[in-house]
Biopython code that builds the backbone (N, CA, C, O; Angstrom):
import numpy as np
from Bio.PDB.StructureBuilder import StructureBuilder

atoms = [
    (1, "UNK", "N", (64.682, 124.706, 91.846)),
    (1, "UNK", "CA", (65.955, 124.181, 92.242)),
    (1, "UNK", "C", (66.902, 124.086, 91.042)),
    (1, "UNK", "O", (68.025, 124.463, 91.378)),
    (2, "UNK", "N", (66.828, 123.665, 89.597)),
    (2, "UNK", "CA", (67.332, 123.454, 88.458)),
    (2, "UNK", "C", (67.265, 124.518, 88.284)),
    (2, "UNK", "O", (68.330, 124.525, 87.666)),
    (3, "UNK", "N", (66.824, 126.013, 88.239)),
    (3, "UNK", "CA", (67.363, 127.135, 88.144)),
    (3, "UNK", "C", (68.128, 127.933, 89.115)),
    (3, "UNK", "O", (68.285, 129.154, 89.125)),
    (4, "UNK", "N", (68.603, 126.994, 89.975)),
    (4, "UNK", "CA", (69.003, 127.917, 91.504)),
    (4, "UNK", "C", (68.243, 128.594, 92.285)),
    (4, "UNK", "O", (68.675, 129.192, 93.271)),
    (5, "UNK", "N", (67.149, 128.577, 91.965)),
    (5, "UNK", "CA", (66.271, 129.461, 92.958)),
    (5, "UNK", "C", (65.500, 128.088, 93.475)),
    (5, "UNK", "O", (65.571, 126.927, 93.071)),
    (6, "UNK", "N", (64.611, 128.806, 94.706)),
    (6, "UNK", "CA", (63.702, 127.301, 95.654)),
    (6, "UNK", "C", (64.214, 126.791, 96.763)),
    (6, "UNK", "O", (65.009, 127.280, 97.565)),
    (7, "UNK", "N", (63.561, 125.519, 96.728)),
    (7, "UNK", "CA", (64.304, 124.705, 98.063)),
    (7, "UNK", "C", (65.719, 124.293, 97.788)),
    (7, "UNK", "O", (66.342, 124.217, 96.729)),
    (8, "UNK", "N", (66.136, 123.990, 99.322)),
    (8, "UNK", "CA", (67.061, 123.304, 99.179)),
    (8, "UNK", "C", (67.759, 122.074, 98.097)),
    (8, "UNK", "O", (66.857, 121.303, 97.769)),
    (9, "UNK", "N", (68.591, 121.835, 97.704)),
    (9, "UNK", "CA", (68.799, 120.259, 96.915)),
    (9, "UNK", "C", (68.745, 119.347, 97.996)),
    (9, "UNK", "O", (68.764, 118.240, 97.459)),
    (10, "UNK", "N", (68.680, 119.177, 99.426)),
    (10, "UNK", "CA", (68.939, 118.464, 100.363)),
    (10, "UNK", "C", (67.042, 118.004, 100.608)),
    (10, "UNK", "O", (66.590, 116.863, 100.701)),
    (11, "UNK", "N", (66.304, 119.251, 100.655)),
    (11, "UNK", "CA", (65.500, 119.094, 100.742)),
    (11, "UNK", "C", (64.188, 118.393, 100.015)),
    (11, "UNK", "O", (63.196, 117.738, 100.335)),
    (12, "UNK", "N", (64.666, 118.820, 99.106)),
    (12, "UNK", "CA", (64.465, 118.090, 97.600)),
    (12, "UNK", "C", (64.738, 116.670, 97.285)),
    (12, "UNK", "O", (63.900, 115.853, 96.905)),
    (13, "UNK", "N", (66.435, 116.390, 97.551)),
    (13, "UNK", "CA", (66.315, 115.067, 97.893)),
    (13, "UNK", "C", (65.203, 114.066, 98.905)),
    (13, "UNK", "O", (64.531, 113.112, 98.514)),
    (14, "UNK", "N", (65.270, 114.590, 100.183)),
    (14, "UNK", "CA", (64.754, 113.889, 100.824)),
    (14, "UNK", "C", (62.988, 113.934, 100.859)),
    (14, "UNK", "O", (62.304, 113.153, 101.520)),
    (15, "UNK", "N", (62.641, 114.657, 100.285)),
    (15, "UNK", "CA", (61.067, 114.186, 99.369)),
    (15, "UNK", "C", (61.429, 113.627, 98.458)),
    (15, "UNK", "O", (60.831, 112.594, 98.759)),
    (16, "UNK", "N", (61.916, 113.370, 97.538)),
    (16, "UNK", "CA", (61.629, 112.574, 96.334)),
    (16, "UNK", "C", (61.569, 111.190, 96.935)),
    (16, "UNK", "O", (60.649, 110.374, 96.884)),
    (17, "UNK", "N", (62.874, 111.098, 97.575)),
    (17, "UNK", "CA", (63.220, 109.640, 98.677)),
    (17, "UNK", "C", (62.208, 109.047, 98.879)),
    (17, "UNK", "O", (62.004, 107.915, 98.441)),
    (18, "UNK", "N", (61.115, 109.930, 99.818)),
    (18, "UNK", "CA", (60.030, 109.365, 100.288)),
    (18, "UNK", "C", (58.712, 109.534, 99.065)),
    (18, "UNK", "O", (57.616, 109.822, 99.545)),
    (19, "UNK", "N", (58.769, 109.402, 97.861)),
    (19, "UNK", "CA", (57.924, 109.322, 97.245)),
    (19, "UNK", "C", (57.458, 107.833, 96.847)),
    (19, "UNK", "O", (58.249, 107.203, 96.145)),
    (20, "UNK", "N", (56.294, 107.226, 97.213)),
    (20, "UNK", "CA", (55.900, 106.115, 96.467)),
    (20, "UNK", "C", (56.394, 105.568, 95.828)),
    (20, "UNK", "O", (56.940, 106.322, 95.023)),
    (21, "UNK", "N", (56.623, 104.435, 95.597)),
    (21, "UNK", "CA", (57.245, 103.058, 94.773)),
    (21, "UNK", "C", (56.344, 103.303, 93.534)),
    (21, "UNK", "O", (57.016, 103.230, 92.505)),
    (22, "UNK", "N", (54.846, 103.608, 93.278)),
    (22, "UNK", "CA", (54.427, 103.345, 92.466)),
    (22, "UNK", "C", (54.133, 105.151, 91.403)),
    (22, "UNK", "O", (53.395, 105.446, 90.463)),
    (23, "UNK", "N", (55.025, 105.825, 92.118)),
    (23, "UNK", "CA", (54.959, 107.232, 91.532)),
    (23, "UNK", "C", (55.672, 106.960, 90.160)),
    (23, "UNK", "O", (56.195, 105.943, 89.707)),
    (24, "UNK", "N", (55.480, 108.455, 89.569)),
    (24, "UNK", "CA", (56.294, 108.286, 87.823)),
    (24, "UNK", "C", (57.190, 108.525, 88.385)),
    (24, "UNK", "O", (58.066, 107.679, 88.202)),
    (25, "UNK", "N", (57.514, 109.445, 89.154)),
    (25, "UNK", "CA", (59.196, 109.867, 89.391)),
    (25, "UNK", "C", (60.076, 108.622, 89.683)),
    (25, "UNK", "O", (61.237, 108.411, 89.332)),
    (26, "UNK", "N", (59.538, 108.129, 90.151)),
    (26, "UNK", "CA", (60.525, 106.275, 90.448)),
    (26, "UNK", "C", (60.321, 105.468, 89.616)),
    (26, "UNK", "O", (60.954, 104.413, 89.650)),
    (27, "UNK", "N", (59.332, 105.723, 88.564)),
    (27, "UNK", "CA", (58.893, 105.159, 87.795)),
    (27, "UNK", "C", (60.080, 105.243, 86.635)),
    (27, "UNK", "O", (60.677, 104.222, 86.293)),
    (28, "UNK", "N", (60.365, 106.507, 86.075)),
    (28, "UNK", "CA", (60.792, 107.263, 85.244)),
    (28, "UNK", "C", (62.871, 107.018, 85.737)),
    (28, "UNK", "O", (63.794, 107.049, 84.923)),
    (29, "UNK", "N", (62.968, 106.838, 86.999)),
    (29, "UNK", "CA", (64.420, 106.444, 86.977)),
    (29, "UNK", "C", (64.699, 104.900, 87.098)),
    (29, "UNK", "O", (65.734, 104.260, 86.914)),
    (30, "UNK", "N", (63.530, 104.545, 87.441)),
    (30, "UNK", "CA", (63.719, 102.692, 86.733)),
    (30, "UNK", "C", (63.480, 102.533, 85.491)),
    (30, "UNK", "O", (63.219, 101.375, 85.165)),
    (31, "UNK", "N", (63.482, 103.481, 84.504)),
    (31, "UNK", "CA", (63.988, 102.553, 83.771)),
    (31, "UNK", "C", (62.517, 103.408, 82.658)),
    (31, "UNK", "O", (62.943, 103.190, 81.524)),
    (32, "UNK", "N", (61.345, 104.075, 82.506)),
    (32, "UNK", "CA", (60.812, 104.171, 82.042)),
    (32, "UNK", "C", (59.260, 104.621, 82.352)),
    (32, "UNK", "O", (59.149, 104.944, 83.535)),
    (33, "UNK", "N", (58.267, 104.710, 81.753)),
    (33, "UNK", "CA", (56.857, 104.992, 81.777)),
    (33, "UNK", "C", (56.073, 103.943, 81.928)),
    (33, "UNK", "O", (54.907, 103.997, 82.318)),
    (34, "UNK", "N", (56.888, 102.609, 81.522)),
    (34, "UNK", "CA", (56.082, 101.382, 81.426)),
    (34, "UNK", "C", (56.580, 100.600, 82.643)),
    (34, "UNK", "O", (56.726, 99.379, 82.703)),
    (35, "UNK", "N", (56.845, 101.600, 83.711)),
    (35, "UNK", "CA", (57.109, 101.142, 85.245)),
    (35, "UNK", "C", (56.061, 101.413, 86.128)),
    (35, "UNK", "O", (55.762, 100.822, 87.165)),
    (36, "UNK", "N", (55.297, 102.827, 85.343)),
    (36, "UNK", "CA", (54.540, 103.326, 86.599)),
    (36, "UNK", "C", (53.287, 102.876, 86.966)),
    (36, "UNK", "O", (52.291, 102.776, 86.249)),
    (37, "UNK", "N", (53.445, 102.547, 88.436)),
    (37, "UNK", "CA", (52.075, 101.727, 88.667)),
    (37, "UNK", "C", (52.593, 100.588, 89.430)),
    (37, "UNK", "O", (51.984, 99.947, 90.286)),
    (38, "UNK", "N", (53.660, 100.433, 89.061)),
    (38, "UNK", "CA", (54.271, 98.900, 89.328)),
    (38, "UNK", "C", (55.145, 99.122, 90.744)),
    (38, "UNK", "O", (56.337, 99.428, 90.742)),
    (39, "UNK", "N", (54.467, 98.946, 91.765)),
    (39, "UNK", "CA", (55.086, 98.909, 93.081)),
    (39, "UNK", "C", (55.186, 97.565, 93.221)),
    (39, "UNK", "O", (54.788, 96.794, 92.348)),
    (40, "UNK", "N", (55.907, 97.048, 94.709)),
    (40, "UNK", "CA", (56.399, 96.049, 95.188)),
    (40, "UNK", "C", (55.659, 95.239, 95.073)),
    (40, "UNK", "O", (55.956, 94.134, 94.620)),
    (41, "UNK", "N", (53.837, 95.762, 95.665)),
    (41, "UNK", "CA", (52.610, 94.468, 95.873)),
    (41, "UNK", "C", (52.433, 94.360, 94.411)),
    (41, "UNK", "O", (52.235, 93.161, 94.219)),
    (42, "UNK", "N", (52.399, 94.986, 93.265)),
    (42, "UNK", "CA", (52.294, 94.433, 91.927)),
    (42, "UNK", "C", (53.657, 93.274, 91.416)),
    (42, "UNK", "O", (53.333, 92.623, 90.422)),
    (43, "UNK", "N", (54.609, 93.061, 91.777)),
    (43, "UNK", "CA", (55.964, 92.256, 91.769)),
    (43, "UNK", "C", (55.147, 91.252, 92.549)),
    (43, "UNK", "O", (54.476, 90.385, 91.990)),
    (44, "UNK", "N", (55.202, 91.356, 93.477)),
    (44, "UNK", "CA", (55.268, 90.260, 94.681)),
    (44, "UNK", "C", (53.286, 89.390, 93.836)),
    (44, "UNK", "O", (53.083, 88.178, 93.775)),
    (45, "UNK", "N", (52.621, 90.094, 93.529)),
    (45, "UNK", "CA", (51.287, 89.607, 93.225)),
    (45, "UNK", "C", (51.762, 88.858, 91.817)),
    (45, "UNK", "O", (51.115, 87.813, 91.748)),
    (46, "UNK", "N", (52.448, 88.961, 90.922)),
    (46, "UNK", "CA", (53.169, 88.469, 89.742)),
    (46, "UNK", "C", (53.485, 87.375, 89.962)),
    (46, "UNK", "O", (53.156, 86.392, 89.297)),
    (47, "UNK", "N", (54.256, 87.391, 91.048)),
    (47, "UNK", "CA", (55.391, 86.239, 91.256)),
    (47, "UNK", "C", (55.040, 85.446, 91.880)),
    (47, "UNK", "O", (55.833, 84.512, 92.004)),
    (48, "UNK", "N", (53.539, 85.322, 92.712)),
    (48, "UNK", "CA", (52.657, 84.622, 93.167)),
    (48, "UNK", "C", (52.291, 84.216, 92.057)),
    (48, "UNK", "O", (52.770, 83.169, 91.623)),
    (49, "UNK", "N", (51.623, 84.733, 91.535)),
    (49, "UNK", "CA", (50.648, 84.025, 90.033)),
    (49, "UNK", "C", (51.668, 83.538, 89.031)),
    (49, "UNK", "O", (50.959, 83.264, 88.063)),
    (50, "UNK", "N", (52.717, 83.312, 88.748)),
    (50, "UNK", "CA", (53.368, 82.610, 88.124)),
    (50, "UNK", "C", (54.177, 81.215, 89.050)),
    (50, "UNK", "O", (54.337, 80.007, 88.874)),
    (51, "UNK", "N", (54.444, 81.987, 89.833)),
    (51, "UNK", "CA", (54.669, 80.644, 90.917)),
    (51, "UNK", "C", (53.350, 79.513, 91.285)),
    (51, "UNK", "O", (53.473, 78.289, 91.328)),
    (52, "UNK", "N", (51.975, 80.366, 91.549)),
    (52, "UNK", "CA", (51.102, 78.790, 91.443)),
    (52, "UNK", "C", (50.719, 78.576, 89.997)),
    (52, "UNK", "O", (49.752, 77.816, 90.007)),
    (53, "UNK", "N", (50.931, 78.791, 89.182)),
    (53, "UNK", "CA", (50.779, 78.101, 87.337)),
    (53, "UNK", "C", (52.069, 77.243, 87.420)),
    (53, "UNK", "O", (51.976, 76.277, 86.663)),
    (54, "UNK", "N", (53.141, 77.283, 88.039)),
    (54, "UNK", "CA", (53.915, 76.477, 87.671)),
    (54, "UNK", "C", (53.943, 75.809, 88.559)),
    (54, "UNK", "O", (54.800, 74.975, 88.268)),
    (55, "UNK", "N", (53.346, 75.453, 90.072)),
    (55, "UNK", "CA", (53.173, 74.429, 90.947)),
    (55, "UNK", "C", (52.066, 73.893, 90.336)),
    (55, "UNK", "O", (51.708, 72.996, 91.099)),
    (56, "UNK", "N", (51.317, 73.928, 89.393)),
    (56, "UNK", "CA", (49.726, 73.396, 89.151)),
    (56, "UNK", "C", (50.245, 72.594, 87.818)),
    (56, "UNK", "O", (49.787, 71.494, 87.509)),
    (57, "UNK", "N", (51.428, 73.394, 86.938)),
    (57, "UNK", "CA", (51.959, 72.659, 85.924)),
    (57, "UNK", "C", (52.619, 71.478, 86.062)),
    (57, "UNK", "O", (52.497, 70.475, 85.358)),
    (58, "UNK", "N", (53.751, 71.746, 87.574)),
    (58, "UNK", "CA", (54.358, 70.498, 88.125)),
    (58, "UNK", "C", (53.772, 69.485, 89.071)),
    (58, "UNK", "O", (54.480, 68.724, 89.731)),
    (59, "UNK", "N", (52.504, 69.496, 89.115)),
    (59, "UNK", "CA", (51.832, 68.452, 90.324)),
    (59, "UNK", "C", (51.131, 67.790, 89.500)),
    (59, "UNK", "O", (50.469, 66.832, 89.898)),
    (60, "UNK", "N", (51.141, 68.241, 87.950)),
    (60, "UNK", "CA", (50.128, 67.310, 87.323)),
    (60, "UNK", "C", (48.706, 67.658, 86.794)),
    (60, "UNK", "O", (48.106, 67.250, 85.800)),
    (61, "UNK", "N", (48.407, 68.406, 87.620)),
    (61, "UNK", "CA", (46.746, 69.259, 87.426)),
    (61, "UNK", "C", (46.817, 69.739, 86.245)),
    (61, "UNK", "O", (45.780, 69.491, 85.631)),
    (62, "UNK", "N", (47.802, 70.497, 85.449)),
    (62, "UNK", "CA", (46.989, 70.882, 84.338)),
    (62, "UNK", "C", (47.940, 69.661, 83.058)),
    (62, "UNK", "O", (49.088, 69.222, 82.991)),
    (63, "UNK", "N", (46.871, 69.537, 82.358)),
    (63, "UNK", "CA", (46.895, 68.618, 81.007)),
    (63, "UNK", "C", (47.836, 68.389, 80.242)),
    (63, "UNK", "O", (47.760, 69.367, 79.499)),
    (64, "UNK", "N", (48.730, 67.757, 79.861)),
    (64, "UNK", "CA", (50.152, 67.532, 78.749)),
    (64, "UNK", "C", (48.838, 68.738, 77.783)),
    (64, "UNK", "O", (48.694, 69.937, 78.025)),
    (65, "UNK", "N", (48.446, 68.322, 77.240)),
    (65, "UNK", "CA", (47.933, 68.745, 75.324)),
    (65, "UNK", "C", (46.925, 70.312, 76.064)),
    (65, "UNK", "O", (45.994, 70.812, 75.433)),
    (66, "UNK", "N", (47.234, 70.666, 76.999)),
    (66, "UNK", "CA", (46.468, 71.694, 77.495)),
    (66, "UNK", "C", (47.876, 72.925, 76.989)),
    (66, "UNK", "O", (49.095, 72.750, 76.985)),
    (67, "UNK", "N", (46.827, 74.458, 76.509)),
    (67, "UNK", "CA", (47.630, 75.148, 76.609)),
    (67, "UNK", "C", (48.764, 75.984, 77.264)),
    (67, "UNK", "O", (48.489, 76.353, 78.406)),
    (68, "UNK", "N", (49.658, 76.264, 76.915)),
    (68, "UNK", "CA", (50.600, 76.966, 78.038)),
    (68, "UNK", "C", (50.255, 77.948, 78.809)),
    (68, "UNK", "O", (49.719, 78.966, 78.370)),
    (69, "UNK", "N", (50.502, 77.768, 79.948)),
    (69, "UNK", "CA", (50.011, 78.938, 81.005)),
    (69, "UNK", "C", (50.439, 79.852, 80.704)),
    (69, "UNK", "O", (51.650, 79.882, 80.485)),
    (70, "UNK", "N", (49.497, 81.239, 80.526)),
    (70, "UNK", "CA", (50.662, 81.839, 80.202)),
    (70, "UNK", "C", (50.979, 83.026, 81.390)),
    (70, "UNK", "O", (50.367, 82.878, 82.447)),
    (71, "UNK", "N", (52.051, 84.385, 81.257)),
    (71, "UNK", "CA", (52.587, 84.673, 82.591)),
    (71, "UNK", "C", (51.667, 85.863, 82.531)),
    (71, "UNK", "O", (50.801, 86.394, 81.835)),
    (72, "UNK", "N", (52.643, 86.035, 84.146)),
    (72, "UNK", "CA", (51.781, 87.443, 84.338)),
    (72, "UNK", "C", (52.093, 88.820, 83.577)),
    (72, "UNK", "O", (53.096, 89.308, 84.097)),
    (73, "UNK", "N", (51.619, 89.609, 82.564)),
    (73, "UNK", "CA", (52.492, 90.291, 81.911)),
    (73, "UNK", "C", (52.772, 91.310, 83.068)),
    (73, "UNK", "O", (52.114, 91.686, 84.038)),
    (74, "UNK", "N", (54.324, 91.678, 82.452)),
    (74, "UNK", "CA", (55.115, 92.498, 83.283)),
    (74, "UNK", "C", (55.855, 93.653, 82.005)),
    (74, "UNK", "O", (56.233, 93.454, 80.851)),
    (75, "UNK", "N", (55.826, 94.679, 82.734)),
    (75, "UNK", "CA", (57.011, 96.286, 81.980)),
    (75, "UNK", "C", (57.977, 95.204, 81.535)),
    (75, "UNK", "O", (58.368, 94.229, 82.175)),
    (76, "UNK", "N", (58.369, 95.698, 79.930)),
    (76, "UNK", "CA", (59.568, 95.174, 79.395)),
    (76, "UNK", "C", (60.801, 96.441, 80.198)),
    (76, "UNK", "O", (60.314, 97.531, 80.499)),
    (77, "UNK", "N", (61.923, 96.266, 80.413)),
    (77, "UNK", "CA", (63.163, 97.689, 80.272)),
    (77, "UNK", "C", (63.603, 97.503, 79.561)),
    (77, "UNK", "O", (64.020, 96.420, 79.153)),
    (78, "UNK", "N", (63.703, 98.928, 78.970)),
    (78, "UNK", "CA", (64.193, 99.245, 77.351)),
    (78, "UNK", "C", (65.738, 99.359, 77.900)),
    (78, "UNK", "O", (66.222, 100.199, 78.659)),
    (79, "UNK", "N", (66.343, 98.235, 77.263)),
    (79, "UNK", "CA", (68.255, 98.301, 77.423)),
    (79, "UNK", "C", (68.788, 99.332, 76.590)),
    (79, "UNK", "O", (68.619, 99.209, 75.377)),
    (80, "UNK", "N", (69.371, 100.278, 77.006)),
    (80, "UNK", "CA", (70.289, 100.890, 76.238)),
    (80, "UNK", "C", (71.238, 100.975, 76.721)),
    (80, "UNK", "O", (71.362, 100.851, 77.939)),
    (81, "UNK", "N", (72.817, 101.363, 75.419)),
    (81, "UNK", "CA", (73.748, 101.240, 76.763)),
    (81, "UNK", "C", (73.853, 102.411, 77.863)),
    (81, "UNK", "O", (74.378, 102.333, 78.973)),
    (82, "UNK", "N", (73.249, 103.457, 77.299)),
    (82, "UNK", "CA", (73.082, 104.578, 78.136)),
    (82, "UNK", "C", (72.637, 104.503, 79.495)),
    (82, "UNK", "O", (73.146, 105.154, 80.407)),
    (83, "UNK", "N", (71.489, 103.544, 79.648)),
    (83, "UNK", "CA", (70.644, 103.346, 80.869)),
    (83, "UNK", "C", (71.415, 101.867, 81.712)),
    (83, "UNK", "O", (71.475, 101.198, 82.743)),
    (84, "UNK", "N", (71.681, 101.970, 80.932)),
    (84, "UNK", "CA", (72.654, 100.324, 81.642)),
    (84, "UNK", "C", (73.889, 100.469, 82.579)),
    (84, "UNK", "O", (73.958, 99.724, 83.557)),
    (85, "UNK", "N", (74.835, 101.350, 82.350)),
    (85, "UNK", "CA", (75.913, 102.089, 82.602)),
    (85, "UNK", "C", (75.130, 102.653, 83.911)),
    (85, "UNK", "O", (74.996, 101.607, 84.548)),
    (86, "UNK", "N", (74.650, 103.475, 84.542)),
    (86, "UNK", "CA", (73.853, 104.756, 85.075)),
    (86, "UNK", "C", (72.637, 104.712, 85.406)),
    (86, "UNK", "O", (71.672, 104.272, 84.782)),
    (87, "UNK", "N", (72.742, 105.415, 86.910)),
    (87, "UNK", "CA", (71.170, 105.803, 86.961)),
    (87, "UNK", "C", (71.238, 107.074, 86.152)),
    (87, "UNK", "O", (72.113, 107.753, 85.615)),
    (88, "UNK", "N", (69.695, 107.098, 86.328)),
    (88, "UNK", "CA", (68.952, 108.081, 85.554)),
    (88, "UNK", "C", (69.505, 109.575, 86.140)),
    (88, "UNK", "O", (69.445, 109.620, 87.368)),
    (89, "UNK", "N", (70.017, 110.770, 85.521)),
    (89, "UNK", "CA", (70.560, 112.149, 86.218)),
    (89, "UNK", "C", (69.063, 112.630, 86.773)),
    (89, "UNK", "O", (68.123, 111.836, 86.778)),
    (90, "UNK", "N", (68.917, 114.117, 87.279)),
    (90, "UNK", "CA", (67.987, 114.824, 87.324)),
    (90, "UNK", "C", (67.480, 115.190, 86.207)),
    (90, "UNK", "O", (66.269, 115.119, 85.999)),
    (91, "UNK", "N", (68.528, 115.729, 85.140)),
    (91, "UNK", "CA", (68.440, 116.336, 83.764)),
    (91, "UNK", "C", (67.281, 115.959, 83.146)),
    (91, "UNK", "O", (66.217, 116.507, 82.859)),
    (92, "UNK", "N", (68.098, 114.146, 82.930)),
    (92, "UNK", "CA", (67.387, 113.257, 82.157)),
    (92, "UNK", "C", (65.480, 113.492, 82.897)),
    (92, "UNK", "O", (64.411, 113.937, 82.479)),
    (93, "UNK", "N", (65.795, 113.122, 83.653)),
    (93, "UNK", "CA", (64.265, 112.798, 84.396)),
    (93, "UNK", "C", (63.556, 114.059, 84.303)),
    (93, "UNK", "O", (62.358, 113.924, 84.051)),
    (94, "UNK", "N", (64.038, 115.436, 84.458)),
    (94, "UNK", "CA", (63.384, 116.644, 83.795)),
    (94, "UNK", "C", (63.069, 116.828, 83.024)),
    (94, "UNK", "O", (62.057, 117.522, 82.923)),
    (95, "UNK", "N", (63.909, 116.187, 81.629)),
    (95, "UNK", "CA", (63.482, 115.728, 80.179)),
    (95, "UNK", "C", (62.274, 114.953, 80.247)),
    (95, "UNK", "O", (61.211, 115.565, 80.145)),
    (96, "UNK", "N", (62.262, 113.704, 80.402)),
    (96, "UNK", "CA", (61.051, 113.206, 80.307)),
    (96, "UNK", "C", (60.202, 113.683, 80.564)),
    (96, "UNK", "O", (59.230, 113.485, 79.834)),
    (97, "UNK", "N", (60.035, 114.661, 81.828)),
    (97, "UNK", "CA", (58.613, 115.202, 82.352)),
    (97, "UNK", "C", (58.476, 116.277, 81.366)),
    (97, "UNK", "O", (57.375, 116.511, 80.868)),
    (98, "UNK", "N", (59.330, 116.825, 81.110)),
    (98, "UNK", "CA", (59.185, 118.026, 79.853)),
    (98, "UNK", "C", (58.229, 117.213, 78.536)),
    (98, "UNK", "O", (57.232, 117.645, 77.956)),
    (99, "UNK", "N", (58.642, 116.472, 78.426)),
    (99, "UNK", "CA", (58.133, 115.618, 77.092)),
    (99, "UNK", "C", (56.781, 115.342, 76.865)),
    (99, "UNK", "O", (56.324, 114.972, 75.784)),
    (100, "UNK", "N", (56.111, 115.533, 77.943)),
    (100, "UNK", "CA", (54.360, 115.102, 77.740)),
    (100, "UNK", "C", (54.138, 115.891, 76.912)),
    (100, "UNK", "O", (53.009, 115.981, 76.431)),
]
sb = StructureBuilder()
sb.init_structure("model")
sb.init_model(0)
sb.init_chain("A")
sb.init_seg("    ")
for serial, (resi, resn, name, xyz) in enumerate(atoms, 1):
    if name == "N":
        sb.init_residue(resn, " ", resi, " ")
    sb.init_atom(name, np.array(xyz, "f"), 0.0, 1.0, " ", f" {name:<3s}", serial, name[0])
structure = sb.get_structure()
């Protein structure tokens, strides 16, 4: 398709569309490599486990002199102003896959 030859761009679009939350390709226009993997049930399982550490912190159960809970680690996004401005082009995202 990026050389003009192939499928459609229409067609093309509408597979990528339907590609997995936890694919690189969605991975790679949110924002990075240190996305992939990270679908909705990995968010939503996070935000559970930091939400009961901090109901267990506020009811009293865990100890003043006890250590800090700590979170669920999560993908940093790398801010640039480039990526901040814009989604990610095709280009870009061809680049990256070029890059392995």
């Amino acid at each position: 398709m990026i050389a003009g030859r192939g499928p459609s761009p229409t067609l093309v679009l509408s597979l990528v569309q339907r590609l997995p939350d936890t694919s690189l390709t969605v991975a790679l226009a949110s924002g990075g490599r240190q996305f992939f993997g990270w679908g909705q049930d990995r968010h939503l399982t996070a935000d559970i486990y930091d939400a009961l550490n901090t109901n267990t912190r506020a009811t009293g159960q865990w100890g003043k002199k006890a250590p800090k809970i700590p979170e669920f680690p999560r993908p940093k996004a790398k801010t640039t102003a480039k990526a901040s401005k814009r989604p990610a082009s095709v280009a870009e995202i061809y680049q990256q896959f070029r890059g392995r």
